[in-house]
C-alpha positions, 0 to 999 in steps of 0.5 A, spaced: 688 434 756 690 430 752 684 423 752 689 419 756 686 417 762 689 420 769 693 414 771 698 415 764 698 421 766 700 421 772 704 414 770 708 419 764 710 424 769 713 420 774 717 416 767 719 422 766 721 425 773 725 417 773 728 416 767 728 423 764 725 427 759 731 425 753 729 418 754 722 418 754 722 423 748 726 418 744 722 413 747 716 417 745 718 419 738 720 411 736 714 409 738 709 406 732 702 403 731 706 395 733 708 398 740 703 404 742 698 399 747 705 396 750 708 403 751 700 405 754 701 399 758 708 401 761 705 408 762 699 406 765 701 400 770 708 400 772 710 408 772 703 410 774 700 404 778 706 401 781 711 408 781 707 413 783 704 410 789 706 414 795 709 408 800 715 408 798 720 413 795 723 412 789 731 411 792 727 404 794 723 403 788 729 405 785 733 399 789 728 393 789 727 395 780 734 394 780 735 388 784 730 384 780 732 385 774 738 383 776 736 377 779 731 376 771 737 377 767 734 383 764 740 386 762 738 393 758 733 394 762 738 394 767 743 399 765 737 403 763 734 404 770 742 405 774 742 411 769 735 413 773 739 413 780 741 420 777 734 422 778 732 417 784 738 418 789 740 410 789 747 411 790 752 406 788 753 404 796 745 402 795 746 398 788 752 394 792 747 393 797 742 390 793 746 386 789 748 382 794 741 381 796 741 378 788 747 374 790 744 370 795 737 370 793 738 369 786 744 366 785 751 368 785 751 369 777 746 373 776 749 378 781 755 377 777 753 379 772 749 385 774 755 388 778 759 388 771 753 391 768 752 396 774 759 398 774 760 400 765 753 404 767 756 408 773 763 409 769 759 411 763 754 416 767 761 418 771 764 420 763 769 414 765 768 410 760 770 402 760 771 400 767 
């Protein structure tokens, strides 16, 4: 074991089952004494408490993640978890759905923004390139 409590472990396992074992180890290696409590926080809290909880499947974690974002304006966050839909079976069909929820929950902008976001990310991780 190595001294982290169960819930970072459980919460490091799960990062790396959504967003994949490359990111989290360049997460991981770019890591420094500044940002070690946050990244244990992230670890234990968001992907251990929140998306290691077994009453959703990670499609819909997935989904709702995407769709707040969106709706907050965190960009890189954003493009950062439409590349883990390759790893949580959100689909494209999935992510339209939901930002047409952002669009009329959280304004038209946000939405548009987003799906510009969205459809970059998905050309990318389709090898596409610039849409």
């Amino acid at each position: 074991m190595s001294g982290k409590s169960k819930r970072y472990e459980e919460g490091m396992a799960t990062r790396r089952a959504v967003l994949g074992d490359d990111w989290v180890d360049r997460a991981e290696a770019n890591k420094t004494d500044f940002d070690a409590p946050f990244q244990e926080l992230i670890t234990e809290a968001a992907w251990g408490h929140v998306w290691s909880r077994p009453d959703w499947t990670k499609r819909e974690r997935s989904m709702v993640t995407i769709a707040l974002l969106a709706a907050l304006g965190h960009h890189e966050e954003l493009a950062m978890h439409v590349r883990a839909t390759a790893n949580t079976g959100a689909t494209a069909d999935d992510l339209r759905e939901a930002m047409l929820h952002v669009a009329i929950y959280a304004g038209v902008p946000a939405a548009n923004h987003a799906i510009k976001i969205i459809k970059q990310t998905l050309s990318e991780m389709e090898g596409g390139g610039e849409t």
